[in-house]
N, C-alpha and C positions, 0 to 999 in steps of 0.2 A: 293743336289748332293751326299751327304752322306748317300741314301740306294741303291746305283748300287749296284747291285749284288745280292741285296735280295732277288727276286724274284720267283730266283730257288728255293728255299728252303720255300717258306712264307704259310704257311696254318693254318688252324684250323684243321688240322688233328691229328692222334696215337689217337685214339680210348680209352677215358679216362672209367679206371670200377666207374657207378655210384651207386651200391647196388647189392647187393647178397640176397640171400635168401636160408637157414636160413645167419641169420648177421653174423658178424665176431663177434666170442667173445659169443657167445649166447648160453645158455643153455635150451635146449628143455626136453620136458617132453619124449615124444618118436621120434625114430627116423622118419627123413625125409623120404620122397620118392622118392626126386629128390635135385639137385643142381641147382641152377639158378643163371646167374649174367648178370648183367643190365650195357649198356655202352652208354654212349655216341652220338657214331657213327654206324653205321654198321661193320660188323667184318667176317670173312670167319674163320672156324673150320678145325680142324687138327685131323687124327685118333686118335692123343693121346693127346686133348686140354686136357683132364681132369685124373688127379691120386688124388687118395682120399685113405689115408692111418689112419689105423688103431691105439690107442693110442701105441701100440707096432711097429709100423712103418713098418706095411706090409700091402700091397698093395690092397683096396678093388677092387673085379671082378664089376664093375660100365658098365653101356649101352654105347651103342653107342652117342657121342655126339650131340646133334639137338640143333634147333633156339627152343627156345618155343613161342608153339604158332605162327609158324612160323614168327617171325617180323625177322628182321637181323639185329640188334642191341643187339638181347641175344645168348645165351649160356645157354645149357643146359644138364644135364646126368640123366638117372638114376641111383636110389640105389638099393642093394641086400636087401629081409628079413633080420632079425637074427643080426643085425650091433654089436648088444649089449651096453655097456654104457661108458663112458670114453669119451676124448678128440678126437676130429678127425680132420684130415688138410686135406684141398683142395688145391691141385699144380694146376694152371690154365696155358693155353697158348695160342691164337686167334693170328689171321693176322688181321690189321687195313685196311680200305680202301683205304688207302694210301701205303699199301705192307709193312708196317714195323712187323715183331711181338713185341705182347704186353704178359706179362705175370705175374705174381701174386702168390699170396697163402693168404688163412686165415683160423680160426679154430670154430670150433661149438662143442657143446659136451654133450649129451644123458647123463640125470640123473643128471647127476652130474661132474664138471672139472675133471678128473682121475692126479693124481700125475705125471706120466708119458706125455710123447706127440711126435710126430713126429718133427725133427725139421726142421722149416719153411725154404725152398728153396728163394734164391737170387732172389728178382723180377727181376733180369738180367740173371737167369740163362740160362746158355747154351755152347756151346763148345768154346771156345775163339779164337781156328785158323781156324773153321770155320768163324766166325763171321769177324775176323781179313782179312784174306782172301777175304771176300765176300765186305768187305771197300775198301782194295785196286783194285779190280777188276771195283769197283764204280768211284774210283780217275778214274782210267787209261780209263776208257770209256766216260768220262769228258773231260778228256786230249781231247782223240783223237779227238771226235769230235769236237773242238775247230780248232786241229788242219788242219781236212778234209777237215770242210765251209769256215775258216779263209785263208786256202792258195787259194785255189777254189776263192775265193772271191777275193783276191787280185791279183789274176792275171786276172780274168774275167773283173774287174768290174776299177780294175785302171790302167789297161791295159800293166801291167808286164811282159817282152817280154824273161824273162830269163829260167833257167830251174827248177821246180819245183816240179818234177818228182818225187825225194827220200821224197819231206816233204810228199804229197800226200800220196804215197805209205807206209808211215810211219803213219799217221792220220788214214788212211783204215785198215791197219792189225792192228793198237793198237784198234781200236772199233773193229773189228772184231773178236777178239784173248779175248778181256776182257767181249763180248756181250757173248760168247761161255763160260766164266769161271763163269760169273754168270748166265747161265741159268745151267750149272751142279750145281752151289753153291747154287742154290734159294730152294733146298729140303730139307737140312743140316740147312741153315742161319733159315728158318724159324722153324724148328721143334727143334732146338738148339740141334742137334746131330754133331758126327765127322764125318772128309770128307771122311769116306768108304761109309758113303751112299750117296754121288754124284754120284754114276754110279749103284746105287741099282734101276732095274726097274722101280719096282710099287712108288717108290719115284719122278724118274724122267718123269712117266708118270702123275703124280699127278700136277705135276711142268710145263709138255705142255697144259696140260688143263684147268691152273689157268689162273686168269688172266694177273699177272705178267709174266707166261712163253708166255701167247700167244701173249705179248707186245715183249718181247726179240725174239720170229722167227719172227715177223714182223719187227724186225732191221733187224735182218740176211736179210730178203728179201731182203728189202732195201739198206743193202750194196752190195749185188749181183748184185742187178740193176745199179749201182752208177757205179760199175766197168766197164759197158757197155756205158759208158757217153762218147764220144770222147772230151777229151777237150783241145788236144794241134790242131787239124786240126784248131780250127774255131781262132786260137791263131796269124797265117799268114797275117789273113786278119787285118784291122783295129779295126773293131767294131765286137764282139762276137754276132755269128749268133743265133736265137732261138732253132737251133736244140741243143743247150748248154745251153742254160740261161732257156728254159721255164722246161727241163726235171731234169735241176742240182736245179731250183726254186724247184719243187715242191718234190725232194727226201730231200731236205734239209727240206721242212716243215714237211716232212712226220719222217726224225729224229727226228726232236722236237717233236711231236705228240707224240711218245713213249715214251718220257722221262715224258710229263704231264702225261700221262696215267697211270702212275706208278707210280708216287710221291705223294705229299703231295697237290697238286692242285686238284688232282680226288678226294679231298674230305674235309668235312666241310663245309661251307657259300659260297655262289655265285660260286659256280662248271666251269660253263661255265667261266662266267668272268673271272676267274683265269686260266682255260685251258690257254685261251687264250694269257692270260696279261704271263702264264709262258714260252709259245713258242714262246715268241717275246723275254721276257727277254734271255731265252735260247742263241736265234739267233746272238741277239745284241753281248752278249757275246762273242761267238764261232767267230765272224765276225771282234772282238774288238781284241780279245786273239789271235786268230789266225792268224790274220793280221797280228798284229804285231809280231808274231814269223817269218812270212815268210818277212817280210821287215829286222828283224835282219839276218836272213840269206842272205837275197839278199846283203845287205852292208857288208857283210864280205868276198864277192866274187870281186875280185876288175877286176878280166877278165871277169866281167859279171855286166859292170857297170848298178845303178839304175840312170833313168833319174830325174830332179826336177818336172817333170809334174805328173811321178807317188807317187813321195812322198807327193807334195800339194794333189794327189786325192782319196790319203789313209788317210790322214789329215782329208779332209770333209767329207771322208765315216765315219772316230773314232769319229768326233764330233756328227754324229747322232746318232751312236750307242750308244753315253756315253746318248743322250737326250732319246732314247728310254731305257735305263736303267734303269736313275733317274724317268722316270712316270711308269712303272711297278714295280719299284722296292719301293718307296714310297706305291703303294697300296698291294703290298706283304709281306712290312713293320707288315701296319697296320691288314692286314689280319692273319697275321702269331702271332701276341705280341698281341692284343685286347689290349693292357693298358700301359701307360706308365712303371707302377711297373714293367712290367718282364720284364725289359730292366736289371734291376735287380736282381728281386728274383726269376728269371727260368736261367736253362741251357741253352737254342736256346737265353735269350735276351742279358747273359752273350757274347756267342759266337758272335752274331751280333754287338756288343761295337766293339769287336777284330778285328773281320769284317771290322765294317767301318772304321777304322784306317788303315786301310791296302787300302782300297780303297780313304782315302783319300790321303794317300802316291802315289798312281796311279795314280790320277790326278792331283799332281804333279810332279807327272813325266812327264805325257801327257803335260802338259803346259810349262816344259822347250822344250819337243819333237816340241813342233808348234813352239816355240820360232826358233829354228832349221833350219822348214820349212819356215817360215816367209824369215829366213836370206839368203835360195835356192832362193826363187822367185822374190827378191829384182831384177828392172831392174839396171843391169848395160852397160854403153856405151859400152865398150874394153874392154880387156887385153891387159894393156902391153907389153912385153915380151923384153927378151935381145936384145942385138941385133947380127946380126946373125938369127934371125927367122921372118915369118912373121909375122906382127898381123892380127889378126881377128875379128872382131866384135862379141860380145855374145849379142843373142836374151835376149830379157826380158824376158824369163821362168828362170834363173838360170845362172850357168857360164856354159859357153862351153864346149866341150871335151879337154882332154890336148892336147896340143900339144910336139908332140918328134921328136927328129930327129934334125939334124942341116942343115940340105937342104931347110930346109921351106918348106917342103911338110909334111902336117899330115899324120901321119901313121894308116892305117884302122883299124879299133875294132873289136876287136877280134881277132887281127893277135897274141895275148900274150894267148890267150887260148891254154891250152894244154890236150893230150888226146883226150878221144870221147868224153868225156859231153863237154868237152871245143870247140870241132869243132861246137857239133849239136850248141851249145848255140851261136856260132858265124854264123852259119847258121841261126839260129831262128832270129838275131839281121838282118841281110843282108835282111830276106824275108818282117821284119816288117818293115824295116827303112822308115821314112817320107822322100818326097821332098826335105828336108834341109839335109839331110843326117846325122842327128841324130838319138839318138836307142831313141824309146820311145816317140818319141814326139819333140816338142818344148824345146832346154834347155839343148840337151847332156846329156854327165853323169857329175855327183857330183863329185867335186875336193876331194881329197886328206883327204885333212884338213875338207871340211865340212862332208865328211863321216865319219870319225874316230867321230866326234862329235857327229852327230847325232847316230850311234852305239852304244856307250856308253848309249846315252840315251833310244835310244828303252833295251836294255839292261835289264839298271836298271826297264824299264816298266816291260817285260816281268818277269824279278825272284821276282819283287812284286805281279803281274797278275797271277804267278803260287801259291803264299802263300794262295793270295786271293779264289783262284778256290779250294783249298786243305780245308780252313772252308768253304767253302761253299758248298762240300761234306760232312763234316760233318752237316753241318746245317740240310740239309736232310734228315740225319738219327738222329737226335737229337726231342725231342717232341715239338712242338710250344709252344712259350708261351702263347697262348689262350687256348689251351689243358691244357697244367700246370694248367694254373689255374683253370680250372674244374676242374681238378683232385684236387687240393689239397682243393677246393668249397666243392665240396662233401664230403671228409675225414673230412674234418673242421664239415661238418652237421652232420654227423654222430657220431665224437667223441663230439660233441657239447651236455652239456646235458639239455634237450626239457623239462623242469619241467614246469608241468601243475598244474593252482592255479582252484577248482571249487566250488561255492559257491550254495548251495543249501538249499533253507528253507525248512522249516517242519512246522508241526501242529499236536497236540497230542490228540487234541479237548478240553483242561483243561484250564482254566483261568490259563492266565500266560504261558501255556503250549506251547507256538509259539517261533520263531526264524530261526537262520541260521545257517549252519555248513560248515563251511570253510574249503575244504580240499585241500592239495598241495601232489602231486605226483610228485618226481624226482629222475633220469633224465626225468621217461618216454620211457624209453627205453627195450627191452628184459635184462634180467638181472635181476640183482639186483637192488632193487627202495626201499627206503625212503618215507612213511608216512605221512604227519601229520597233524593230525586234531584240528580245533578250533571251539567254541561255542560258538556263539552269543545270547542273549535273548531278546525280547521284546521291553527293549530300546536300542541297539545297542551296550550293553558292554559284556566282557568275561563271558559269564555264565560256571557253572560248572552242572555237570549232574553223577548222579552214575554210565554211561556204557553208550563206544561208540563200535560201531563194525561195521567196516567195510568188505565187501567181493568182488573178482573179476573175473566175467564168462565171458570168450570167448564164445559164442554162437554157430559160426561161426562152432568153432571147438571141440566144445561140451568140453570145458576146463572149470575147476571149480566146484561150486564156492571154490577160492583160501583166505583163512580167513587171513586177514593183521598181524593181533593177537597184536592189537595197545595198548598202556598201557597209564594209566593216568601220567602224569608230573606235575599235578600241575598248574594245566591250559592250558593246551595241550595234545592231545593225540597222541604218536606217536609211530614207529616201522621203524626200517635199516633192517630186514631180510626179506623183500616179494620179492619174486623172480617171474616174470613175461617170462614164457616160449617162446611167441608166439607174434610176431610185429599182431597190428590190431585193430578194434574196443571193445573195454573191457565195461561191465557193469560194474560200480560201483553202489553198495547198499550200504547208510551208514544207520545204527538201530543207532537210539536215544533215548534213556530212562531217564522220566525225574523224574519220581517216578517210586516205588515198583511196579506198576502195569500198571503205563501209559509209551508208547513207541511208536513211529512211523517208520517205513523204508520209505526211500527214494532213487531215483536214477537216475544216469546220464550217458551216455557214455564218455569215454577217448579213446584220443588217444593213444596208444604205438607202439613206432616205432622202 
């Protein structure tokens, strides 16, 4: 029960960088041609993903940005002739499949590291009240919808005869109103500029054409349609007609649709299955939350009593909702953390700990709340009452309606309503009333005493329901912990160093003249590499030899040969200053000389990576 909620947020998404080319850190003999970096995921390009600035920190004129090779998992630019030599940084920025931007920097450097360097941008760079902005417009479209389905819902579905009209009308313009703020904010949030360019054209034409903008006018549609829904006419009768249920069904699936289409479920492992598992969790949610906001408002309307029948049938509606939680939210658990560790050692597993303390405080709330309704439903024979009044029998749904007055005549419901909401809503009670002549059903309205109770307690649900929804807005914009740990998978391989041992015989055709030479190369990496060689003879001990010499050609790229310039030790030969340009397949040629005149070369490929 401990991962409700998770689900909105659960993926293997944010598009982890797994290699560049040239490498970070790498010194090339001449310059590149191009930039390339390798991810993860698939990723969408920005006019400006790429600035590659100069060891003086001005700005090289670089191509247009492409996929290479068109895959959609890279990033690519090209270079101008003439770069010259020194350090150079690359500023990166991509949108992930998931709609988040992702962003970067590293350094490469022609000839030789230059004393000087550009200095390396914030891999979070970007404007902070855009960014800030474009979080709160995420909360409040969260809200809303919660609050759209969740009141929708409990008057549809538990048959709540009162007026609902402001929560409604309140859930519609906050998603409508924050659906509008980030489709202006989605140009700014992702290229991390300030909010003047929300209303710069070619920006926010850029933004109807993506996929996240064409996700956000497909809300707007949808809440235009939604406005056309009559839902208080079919509210008279008893049972909600389909001209309600099947058009309100399918705009509410059709909200969730947008929100998986856009999040962290459109991408990583099992796609579909997560759509899916996300716009149930969604639903569950908005249906859980929302409910329950409009059950606290109805109990705080005391001339617009709730009967016991609608509180037991929001009851069984929350209990399925909290079970469709817990199974989409255990697999968006696991889909979202891949590991127990980054419950942990990532930010999303950190946040999900916090998370589920707060949901587990909820369904302690909910379980004194049933405790509550338990206490409604209990049959009781009478009321007693003073004397001076009549008694009356209470059905077994609850306690009766009060009774007032000192004549022994109950006085009608609604006659304490005041104003207009208070006539329509005592009109709305008069046209729904059952045979027994209670509002709602079987059960009257909730006494006094057990209203204030239960109040209290949806209450306390709801400002923990809200903590809860507020991380778990962040969870969404936060990187998963299965991404995490790519990302930090591959930084680990990369700063990892890959030292290669290669043992190669020889023969120099001379009695005695045979053996092995043992050579270790590390890291193995572009860069700077380490050396060193050993000599085996005949019987398998340290042989020693007047001159070893090692060399190293790139082929590939017509580099070399590069002389290691190895020195004897004294039973070893070795060298710390071979600088190796270029990641790829390298000849090694080692020369063994075992006399004045006899010598053999031999040779093997290495990796460098």
């Amino acid at each position: 029960m401990l991962v409700l909620f998770t689900g909105v947020s659960g993926a293997s998404a944010h598009a982890a960088l797994t290699g560049t080319d040239p490498q970070d850190g790498s010194v090339l003999k001449s310059a590149p041609r191009r930039v390339t970096l390798t991810f993860s995921d698939s990723i969408g390009l920005l006019d400006d993903s790429f600035r590659v600035l100069t060891p003086e920190n001005r700005r090289v004129h670089s191509g247009a940005p492409s996929h290479a090779d068109g895959r959609s998992d890279t990033a690519s630019v090209t270079l101008p002739r003439g770069l010259g030599t020194g350090t150079f940084t690359v500023a990166w920025r991509v949108v992930s499949a998931d709609s988040h931007p992702v962003s970067g920097a590293f350094t490469f450097s022609i000839g030789k590291p230059s004393a000087t360097a550009a200095p390396l941008p914030s891999a979070a760079a970007g404007d902070p009240a855009s960014a800030a902005l474009y979080d709160i417009a995420r909360y409040a479209a969260y809200s809303g919808l919660a609050l759209l389905i969740g009141t929708a819902t409990f008057v549809l579905a538990c048959g709540y005869r009162g007026s609902v009209r402001r929560l409604l009308l309140t859930g519609w313009w906050t998603l409508l109103g924050s659906t509008l703020a980030l489709l202006l904010l989605r140009g700014p949030y992702e290229r991390g500029t300030g909010l003047g360019d929300a209303f710069d054209p070619v920006i926010l034409s850029d933004t109807l054409t993506s996929r996240p903008g064409i996700v956000l006018v497909a809300r707007l549609a949808l809440l235009a349609a939604a406005a056309l829904v009559p839902l208080r006419a079919p509210l008279r009768d008893r049972t909600p007609g389909r001209a309600v249920l099947v058009p309100g069904g399918l705009l509410a699936l059709g909200l969730a649709v947008t929100w998986a289409a856009a999040e962290h479920a459109s991408a990583g492992i099992q796609v579909p299955v997560a759509m899916v598992s996300s716009m149930l969790h969604l639903l569950a949610m908005a249906v859980w939350l929302g409910g329950l906001t409009a059950l606290l408002t109805a109990l705080h309307r005391p001339a617009e009593p709730v009967s016991p029948a609608v509180v037991t049938r929001f009851s069984r509606l929350a209990l399925a909702s909290v079970a469709v939680l817990a199974v989409t939210g255990v697999y968006q658990s696991w889909r979202g953390l891949g590991s127990w560790d980054a419950l942990t050692s990532t930010t999303y597993g950190r946040l999900l700990l916090v998370k589920l303390g707060g949901v587990a405080l909820l369904l302690a709330g909910a379980a004194f709340s049933r405790r509550w309704t338990a206490r409604l439903a209990a049959p009781r024979a009478a009321v007693t009452v003073p004397a001076g009044r009549v008694p009356v029998a209470v059905p077994a749904g609850g306690p009766g309606g009060a009774l007032e007055g000192t004549d022994g005549h109950a006085k009608e419901e609604g006659s304490e309503a005041e104003g207009a909401e208070g006539a329509e809503a005592a009109e709305d009670r008069r046209d729904g009333a059952t045979e027994d002549g209670h509002d709602g059903g079987a059960g009257g309205a909730i006494d006094a005493g057990h209203r204030q109770g239960l109040w209290r307690s949806v209450l306390a649900e709801v400002t923990v329901g809200i903590l809860v929804l507020v991380i778990t807005t962040m969870l969404t914009g936060t990187q998963p912990g299965r991404a995490a740990e790519e990302t930090a998978a591959a930084t680990a391989a990369a700063d990892r160093p890959a030292s290669s041992t290669t043992t190669v015989p020889f023969d120099v055709g001379t009695p005695g003249g045979h053996g092995k030479v043992q050579v270790e190369l590390s890291p193995g990496r572009v860069g700077e590499n380490s050396v060193q060689a050993v000599i085996f003879g005949p019987d398998g001990g340290i042989a020693t030899v007047p001159e070893v010499r090692i060399t190293f050609t790139l082929e590939s790229q017509k580099v070399g040969p590069i002389d290691a310039e190895i020195t004897d030790k004294g039973g070893y030969w070795t060298s710390d200053t071979l600088t190796l340009p270029l990641a790829g397949t390298w000849t090694m040629k080692t020369t063994v000389r075992t006399t004045d005149i006899d010598q053999v070369t031999v040779e093997r490929k290495v990796r460098v990576s």
